[in-house]
C-alpha positions as CSV (number, residue, x, y, z in Angstrom):
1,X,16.9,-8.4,-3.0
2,X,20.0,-8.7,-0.4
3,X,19.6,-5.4,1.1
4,X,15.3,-6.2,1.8
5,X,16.3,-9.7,3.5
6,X,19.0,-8.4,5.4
7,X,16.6,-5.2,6.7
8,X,13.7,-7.6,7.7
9,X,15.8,-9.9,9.3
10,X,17.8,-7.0,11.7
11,X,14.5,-5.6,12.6
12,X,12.8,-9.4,13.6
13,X,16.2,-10.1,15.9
14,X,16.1,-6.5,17.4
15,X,12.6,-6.1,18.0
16,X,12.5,-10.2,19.5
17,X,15.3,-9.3,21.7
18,X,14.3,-5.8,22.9
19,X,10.9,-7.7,24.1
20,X,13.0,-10.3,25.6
21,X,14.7,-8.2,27.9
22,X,12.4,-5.6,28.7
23,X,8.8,-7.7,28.4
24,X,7.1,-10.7,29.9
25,X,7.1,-14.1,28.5
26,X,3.6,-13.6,26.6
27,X,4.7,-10.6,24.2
28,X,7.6,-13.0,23.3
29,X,5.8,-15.7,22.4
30,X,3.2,-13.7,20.3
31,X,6.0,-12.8,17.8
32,X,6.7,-16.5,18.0
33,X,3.3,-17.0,16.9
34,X,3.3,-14.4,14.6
35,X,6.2,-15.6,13.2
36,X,5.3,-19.8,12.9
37,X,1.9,-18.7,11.5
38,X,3.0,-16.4,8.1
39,X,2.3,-17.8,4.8
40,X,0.1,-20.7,6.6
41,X,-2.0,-22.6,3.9
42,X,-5.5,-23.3,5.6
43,X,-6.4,-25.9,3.2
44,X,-9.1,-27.1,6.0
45,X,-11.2,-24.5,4.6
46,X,-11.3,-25.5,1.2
47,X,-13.7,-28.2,2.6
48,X,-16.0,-25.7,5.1
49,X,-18.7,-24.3,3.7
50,X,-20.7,-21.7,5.0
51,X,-23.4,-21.6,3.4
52,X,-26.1,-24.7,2.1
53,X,-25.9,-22.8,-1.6
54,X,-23.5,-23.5,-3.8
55,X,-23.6,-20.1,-5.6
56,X,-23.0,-18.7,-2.2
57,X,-20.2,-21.0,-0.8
58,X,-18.6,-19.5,-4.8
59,X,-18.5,-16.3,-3.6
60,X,-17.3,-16.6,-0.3
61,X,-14.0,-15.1,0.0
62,X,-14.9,-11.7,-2.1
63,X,-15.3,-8.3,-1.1
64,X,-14.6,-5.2,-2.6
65,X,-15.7,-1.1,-2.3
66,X,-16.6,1.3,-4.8
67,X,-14.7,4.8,-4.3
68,X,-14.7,8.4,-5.4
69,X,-12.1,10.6,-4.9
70,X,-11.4,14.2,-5.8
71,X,-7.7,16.3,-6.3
72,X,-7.8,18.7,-4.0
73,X,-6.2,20.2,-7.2
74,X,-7.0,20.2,-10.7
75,X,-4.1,20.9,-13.3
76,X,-2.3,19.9,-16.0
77,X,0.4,17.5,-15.5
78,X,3.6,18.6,-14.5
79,X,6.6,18.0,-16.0
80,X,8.4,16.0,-12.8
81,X,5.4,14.2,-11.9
82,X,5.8,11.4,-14.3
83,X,7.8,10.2,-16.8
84,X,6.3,6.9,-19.2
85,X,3.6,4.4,-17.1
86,X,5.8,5.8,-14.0
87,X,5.0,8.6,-12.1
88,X,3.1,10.3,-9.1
89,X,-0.3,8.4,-8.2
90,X,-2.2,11.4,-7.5
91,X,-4.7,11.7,-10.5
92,X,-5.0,15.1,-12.0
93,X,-8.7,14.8,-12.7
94,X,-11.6,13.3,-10.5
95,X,-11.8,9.8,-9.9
96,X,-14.0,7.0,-10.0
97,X,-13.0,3.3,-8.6
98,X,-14.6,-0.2,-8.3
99,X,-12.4,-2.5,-6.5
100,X,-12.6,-6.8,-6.3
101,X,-10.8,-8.5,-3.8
102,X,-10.3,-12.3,-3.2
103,X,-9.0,-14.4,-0.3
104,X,-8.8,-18.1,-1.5
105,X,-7.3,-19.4,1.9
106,X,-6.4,-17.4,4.7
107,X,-4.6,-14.1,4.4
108,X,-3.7,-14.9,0.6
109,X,-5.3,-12.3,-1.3
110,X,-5.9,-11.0,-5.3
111,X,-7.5,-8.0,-5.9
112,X,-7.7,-5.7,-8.8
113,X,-9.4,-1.8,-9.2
114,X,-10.7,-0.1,-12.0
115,X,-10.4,3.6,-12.2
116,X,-12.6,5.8,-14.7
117,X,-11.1,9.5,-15.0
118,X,-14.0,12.5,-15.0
119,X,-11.9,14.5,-17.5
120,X,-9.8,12.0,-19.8
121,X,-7.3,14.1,-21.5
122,X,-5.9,15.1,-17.9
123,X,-5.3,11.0,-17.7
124,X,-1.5,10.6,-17.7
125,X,0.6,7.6,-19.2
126,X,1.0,6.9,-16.1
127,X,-2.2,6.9,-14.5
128,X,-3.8,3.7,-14.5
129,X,-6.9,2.1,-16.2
130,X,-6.1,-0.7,-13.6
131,X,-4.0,-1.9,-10.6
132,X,-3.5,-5.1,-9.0
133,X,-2.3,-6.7,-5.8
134,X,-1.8,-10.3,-5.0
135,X,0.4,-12.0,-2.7
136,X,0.1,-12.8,1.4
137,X,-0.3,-10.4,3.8
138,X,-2.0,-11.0,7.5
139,X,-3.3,-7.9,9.2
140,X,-2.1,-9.3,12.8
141,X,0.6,-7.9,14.9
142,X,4.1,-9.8,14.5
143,X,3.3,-11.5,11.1
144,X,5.3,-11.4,7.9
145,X,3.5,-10.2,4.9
146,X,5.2,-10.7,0.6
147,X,2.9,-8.7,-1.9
148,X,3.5,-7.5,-5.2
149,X,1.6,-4.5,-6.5
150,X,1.3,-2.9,-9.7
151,X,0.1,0.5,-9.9
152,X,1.7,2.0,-13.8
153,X,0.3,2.6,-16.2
154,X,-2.0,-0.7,-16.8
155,X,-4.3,-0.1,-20.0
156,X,-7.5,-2.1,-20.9
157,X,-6.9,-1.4,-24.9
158,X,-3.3,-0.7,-25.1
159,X,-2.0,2.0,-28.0
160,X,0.8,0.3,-29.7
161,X,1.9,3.0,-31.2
162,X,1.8,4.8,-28.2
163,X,4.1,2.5,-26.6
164,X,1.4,1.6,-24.5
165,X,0.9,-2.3,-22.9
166,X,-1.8,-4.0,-21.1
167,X,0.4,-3.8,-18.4
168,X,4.0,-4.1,-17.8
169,X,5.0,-6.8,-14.7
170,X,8.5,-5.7,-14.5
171,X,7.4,-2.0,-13.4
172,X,5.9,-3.4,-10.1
173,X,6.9,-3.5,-6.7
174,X,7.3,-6.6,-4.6
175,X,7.2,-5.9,-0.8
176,X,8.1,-8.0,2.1
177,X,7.2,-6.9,5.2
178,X,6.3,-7.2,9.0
179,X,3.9,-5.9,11.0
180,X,4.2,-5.2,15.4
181,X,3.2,-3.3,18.1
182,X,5.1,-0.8,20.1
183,X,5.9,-2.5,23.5
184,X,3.0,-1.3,26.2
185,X,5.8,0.7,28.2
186,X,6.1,3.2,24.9
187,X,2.7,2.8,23.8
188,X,1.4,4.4,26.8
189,X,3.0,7.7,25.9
190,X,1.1,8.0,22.3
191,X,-1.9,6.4,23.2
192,X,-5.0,6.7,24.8
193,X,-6.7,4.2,26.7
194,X,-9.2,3.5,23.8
195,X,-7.4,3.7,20.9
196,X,-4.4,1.2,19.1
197,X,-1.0,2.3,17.4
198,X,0.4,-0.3,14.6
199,X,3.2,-0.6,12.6
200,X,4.6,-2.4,9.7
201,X,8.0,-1.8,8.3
202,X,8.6,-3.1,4.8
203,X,11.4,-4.1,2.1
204,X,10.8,-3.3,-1.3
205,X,12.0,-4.0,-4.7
206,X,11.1,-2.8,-8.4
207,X,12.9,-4.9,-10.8
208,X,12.5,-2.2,-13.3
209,X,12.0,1.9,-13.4
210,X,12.6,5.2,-15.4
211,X,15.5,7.1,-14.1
212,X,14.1,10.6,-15.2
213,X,17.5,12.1,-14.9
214,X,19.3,9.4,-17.3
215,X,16.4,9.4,-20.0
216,X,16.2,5.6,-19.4
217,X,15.5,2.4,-18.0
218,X,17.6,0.7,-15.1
219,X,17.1,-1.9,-13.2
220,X,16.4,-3.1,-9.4
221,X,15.3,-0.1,-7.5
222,X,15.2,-0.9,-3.2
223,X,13.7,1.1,-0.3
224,X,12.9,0.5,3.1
225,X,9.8,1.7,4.8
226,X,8.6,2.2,8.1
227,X,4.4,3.6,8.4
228,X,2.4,3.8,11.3
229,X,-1.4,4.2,11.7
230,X,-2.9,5.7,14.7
231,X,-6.5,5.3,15.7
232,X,-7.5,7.3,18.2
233,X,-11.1,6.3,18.4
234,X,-13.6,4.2,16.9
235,X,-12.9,4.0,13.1
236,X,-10.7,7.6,13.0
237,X,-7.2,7.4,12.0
238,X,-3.9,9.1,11.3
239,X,-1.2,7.5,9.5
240,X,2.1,7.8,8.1
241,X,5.0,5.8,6.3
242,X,8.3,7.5,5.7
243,X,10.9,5.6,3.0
244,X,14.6,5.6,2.3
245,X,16.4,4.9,-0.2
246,X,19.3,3.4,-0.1
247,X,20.9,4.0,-3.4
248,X,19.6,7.9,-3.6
249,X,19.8,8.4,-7.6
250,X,17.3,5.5,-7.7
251,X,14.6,7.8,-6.1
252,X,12.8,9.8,-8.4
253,X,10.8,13.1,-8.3
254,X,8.0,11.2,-7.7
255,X,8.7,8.6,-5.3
256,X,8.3,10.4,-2.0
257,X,9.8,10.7,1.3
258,X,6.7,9.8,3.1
259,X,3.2,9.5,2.6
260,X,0.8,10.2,5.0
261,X,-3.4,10.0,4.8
262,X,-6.4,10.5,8.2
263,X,-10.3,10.6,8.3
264,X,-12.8,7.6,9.1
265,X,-12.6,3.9,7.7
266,X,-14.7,1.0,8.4
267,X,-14.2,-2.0,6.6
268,X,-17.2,-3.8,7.0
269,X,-19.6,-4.5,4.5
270,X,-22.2,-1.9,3.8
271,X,-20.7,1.1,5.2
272,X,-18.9,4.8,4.3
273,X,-15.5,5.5,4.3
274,X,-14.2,9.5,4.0
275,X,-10.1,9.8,3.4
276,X,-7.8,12.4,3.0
277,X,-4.5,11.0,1.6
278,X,-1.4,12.0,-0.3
279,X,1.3,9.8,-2.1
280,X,3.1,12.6,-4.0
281,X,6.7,13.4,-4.2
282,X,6.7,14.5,-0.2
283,X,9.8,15.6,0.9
284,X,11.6,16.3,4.4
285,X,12.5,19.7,5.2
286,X,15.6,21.0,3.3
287,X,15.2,18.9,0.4
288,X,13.6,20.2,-2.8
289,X,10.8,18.6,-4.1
290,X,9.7,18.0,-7.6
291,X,7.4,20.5,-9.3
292,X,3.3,19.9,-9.0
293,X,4.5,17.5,-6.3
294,X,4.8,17.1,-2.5
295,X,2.1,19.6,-1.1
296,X,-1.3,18.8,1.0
297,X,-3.1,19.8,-2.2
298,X,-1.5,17.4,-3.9
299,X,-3.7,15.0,-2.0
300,X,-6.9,13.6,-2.6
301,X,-10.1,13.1,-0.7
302,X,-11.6,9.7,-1.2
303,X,-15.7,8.8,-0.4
304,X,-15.7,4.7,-0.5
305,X,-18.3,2.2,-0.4
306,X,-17.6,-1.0,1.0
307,X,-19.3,-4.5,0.0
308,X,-19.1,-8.3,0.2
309,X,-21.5,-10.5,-2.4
């Protein structure tokens, strides 16, 4: 994971120093505070409760949101978009998802989704029955984040002789990550007054994959990331995360350039969300993309419920 460490680490002394010449005193010292305050273990809340019920005090710490979402295209699969549990995770067929998340303590967080497919034979190998996340990741400015994701081709009742697992560990992504702001004097030229512009740029690493081109599996697959989300107003946002990869034949025709997604979200409990986003095979101008892959219709539109017990 050299190449991840050594990224994060260049972009925390850069960014420090850039603020440290160009910045007052209190933007340094909230990446300080960002920085002293990742991974913290609140185990003072272990022993708050917030409620006088027991069954209530049980279920603090969960929330989750029930989601629809629709292909802006309907197909068959295509022949680049996958290959095994690994491949593009734009579904081919509509949607339905219920989603659990848990924070124990702080920003530690567990959370898995369960996705049920309209038409079932347009469900790919690698299109999930379920995902999961777990790991750390704090939503303020200047923090480090470490998650690992899983988003193959998980199955409830695996087909052994399909090949098929309840989920295979190896095939997931661990991410670690840090989250700023762009200093006020360049803010200012992309933002409005009321709106807010934040970043995160990320290290990743997939201890296993498919090389499509090779037939086979290898090993240790890196990128580097850097997304940005832009809310202009209220809950309405634009975002968008572009990825390299250093060792180019580890990128396959479904791991994109960038991804990119807008519309309105609102996390609180008891409210609608409406998405567009797309996380298939994009690529930059000049560079070919993989067939059924890498076009707006390649995206999805997503309708979510959110709710906490």
């Amino acid at each position: 994971m050299q190449p991840g460490r050594v990224f994060a680490t260049a972009l925390v002394a850069a960014t420090a120093v850039s603020a440290q010449a160009q910045e007052p005193p209190r933007l340094r010292d909230q990446i300080l505070e960002g920085l002293r305050s990742s991974f913290a273990v609140p185990w003072r809340e272990l022993m708050h409760k917030e409620s006088a019920s027991e069954w209530r005090n049980a279920l603090d710490g969960f929330s989750g949101s029930v989601a629809f979402a629709y292909p802006l295209k309907t197909s068959a699969l295509a022949a680049q978009s996958g290959s095994g549990t690994e491949g593009d995770r734009e579904s081919h067929s509509a949607v339905t998802t219920a989603t659990l998340i848990y924070h124990p303590l702080g920003s530690w967080l567990a959370s898995v989704t369960a996705y049920s497919y309209r038409r079932p034979e347009l469900q790919a190998p690698w299109n999930p029955d379920f995902t999961y996340v777990f790991g750390y990741d704090d939503w303020h400015p200047y923090t480090v984040s470490l998650t690992y994701s899983n988003y193959g081709g998980n199955r409830w009742h695996p087909d052994a002789a399909k090949g098929e697992r309840r989920t295979r560990f190896r095939e997931g992504s661990w991410s670690l990550g840090w989250k700023f702001q762009l200093t006020p004097r360049v803010e200012r030229f992309f933002v409005n007054p009321g709106g807010s512009l934040g970043c995160a740029a990320n290290a990743n690493l997939t201890p296993d994959y498919t090389d499509l081109a090779a037939g086979g599996r290898r090993h240790d697959k890196t990128s580097l990331s850097l997304g940005c989300k832009y809310t202009p107003y209220g809950w309405w946002y634009v975002n968008v995360k572009a990825n390299y990869y250093p060792h180019p034949a580890q990128q396959q025709p479904w791991d994109p350039d960038f991804t990119y997604g807008f519309g309105y979200f609102d996390w609180h409990p008891g409210t609608v969300s409406v998405q567009y986003n797309n996380y298939s095979g994009n690529r930059f101008p000049g560079r070919a993309r993989g067939a059924g892959t890498g076009r707006f219709q390649d995206g999805s539109l997503t309708v979510s419920w959110s709710f906490s017990p």
